[in-house]
C-alpha positions in Angstrom: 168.5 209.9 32.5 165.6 208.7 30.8 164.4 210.5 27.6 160.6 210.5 28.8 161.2 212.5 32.0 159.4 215.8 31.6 162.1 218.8 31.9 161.0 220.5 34.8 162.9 216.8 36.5 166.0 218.0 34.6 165.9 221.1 35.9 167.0 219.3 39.4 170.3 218.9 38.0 171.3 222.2 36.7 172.7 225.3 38.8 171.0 229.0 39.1 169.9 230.7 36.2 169.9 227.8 33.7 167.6 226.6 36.7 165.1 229.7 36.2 165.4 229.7 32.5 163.9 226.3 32.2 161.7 226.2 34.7 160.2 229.4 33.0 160.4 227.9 30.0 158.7 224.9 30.9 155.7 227.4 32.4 155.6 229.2 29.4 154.7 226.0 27.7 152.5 224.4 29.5 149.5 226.1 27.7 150.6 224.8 24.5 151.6 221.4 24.7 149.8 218.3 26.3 151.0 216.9 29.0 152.5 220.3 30.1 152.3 221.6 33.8 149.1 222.5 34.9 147.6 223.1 38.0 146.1 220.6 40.5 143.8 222.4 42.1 144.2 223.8 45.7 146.2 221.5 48.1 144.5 220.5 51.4 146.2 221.5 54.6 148.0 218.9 56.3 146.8 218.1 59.4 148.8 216.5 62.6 148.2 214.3 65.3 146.4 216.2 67.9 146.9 215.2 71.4 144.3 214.3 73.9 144.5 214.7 77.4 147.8 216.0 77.4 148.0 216.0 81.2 147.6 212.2 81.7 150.2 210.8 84.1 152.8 208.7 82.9 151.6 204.7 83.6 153.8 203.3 86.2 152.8 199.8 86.9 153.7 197.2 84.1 150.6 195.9 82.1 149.6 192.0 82.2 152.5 190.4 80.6 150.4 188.0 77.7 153.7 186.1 76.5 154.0 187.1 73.3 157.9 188.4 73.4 159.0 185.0 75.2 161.4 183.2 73.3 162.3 179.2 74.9 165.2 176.8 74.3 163.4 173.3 73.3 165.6 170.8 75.1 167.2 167.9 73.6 166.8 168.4 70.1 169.0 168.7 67.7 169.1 170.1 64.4 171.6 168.6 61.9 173.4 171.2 59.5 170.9 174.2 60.8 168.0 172.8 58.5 164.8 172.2 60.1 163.6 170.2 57.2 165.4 167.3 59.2 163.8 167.6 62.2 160.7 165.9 63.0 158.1 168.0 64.2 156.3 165.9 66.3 159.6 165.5 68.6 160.0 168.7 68.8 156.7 169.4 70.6 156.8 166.1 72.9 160.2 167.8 73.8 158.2 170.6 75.4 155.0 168.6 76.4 158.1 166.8 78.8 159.8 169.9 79.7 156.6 171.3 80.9 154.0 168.7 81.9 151.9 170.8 84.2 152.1 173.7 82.2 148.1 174.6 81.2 148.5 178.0 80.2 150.9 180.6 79.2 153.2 179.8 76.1 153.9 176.4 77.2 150.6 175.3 78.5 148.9 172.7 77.0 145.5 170.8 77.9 145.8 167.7 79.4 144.0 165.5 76.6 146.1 167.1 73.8 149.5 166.8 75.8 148.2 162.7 76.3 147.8 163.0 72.5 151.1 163.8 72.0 152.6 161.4 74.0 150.8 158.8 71.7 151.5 159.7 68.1 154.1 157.1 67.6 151.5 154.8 68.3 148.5 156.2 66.9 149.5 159.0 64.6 146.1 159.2 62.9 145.0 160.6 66.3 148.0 162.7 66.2 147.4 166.3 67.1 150.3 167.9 65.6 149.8 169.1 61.8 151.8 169.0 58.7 154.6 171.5 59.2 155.5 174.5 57.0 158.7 176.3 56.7 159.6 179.9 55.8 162.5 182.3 56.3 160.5 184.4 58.8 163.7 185.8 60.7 166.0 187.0 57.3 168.7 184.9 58.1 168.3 182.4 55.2 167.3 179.6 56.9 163.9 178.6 57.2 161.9 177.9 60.3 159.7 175.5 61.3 156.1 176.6 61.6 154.0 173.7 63.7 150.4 173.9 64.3 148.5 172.1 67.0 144.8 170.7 67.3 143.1 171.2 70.4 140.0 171.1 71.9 137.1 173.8 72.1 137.9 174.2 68.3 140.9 175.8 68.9 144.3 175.6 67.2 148.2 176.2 68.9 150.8 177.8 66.5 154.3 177.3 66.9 157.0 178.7 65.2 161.1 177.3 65.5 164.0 179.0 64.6 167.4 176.9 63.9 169.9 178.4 66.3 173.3 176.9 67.7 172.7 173.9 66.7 169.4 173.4 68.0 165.9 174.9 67.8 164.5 178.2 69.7 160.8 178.8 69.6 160.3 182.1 69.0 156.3 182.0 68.7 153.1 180.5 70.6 150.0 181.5 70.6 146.8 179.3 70.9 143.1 180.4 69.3 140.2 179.6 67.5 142.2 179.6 64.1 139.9 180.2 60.9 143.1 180.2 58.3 147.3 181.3 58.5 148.9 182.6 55.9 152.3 183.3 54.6 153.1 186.8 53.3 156.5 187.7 53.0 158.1 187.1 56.1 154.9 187.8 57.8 152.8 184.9 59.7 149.0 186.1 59.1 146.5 184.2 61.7 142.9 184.7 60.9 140.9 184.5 64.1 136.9 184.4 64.8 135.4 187.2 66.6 133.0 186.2 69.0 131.4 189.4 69.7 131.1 190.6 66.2 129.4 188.3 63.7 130.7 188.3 60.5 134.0 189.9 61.5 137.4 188.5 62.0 140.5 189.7 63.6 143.7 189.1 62.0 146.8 189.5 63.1 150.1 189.6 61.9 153.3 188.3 63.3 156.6 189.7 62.4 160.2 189.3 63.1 161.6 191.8 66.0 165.3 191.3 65.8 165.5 193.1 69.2 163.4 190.8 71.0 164.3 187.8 68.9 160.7 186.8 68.8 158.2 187.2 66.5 155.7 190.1 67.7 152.1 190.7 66.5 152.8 194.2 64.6 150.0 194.6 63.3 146.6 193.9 64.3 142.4 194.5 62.7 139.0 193.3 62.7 137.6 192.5 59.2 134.5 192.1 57.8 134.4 188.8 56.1 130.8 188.6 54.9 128.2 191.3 54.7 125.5 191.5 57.3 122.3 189.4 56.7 119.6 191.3 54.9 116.6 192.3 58.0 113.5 190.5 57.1 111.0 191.9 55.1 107.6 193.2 57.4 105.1 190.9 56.0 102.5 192.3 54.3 98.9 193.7 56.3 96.1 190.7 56.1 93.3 192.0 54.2 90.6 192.0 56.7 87.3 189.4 55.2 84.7 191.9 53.3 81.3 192.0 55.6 78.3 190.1 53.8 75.7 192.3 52.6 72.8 191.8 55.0 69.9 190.1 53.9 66.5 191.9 53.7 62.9 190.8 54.4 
């Protein structure tokens, strides 16, 4: 035990009346030494969760299913060892642009020009949608996955995320939006988002591991204020109305 603990903390350890006797003890003091107990003052009541509209009927028709718990096999590539670092990224996602090539929406959708793109980057990589890659242990397992972001049009940006599993790759994240900045924090993915309705505001969302879902899930989600309103304008001062001239007399 450490020497600096105060001795009420000892007190923890001992049974009955050598319990009370320095506990008292420890009272008795505190009006003499600093750093003694004292009181804090009165304690606020705690407060739970109140219900509303307890009598609500349970919902019983499933709500729009958005895509963001589907996990999907990318076909025909292989990852040597389990390590991602040795897989090229751009092959991975012209594996899926061929798996799916009328796909427009949902996980695997992609538009037309940017799926065109794709097919092109071995020949024109500076066109080349697909960014540099990242990689992160996102899932625990000590491996790192493969985090893939896409360029598309209407200023908007597709994030993918690949996990190393069986010899292959599972994606286990795809979401496309008008991206402002990701981040890395922990095992979290953090995507920055405009708001369109809100100026100055952002929503940002993070994504996080769900080992029973084996996806990553957007846990926790806000709106931010990233810059403070403008200032109103001032009213412009009242023009000073022109003096009368004097009148001129005969």
């Amino acid at each position: 035990m450490s020497p600096h603990r105060p001795a009420v903390y000892a007190a923890l350890l001992l049974p009955g009346a050598a319990v009370a006797a320095l506990l008292g003890s420890a009272l008795l003091s505190g009006c003499d030494d600093a750093g003694g107990l004292e009181s804090a003052g009165p304690t606020p009541t705690a407060v739970g969760p109140v219900r509303l509209w307890p009598d609500m009927p349970p919902v019983t028709a499933p709500p729009y299913d958005y895509g963001e718990s589907d996990s999907a096999r990318v076909p025909g590539v292989r990852v040597p060892g389990g390590d991602v670092h040795r897989v090229d990224p751009v092959a991975v996602v012209r594996a899926e642009v061929a798996a799916h090539p009328e796909e427009y929406s949902g996980p695997d959708g992609m538009y037309a020009q940017t799926a065109t793109a794709i097919r092109e980057c071995a020949r024109t990589p500076r066109r080349c949608p697909v960014m540099a890659p990242y990689y992160r242990d996102l899932t625990g397992d000590g491996k790192d996955e493969l985090i893939v972001g896409i360029r598309m049009p209407e200023q908007q940006t597709g994030l993918r995320v690949y996990m190393p599993e069986k010899g292959g790759l599972t994606r286990i994240m795809s979401t496309v939006d008008q991206v402002v900045g990701v981040q890395l924090a922990g095992r979290d993915l953090v995507v920055r988002v405009v708001s369109a309705g809100i100026p100055g505001y952002e929503y940002r969302t993070a994504w996080s591991w769900d080992g029973r879902q084996r996806t990553l899930l957007p846990t926790r989600d806000e709106i931010v204020r990233v810059k403070p309103a403008p200032p109103e304008p001032s009213p412009s001062p009242p023009s000073a109305s022109p003096s009368p001239s004097p009148s001129g007399g005969a």
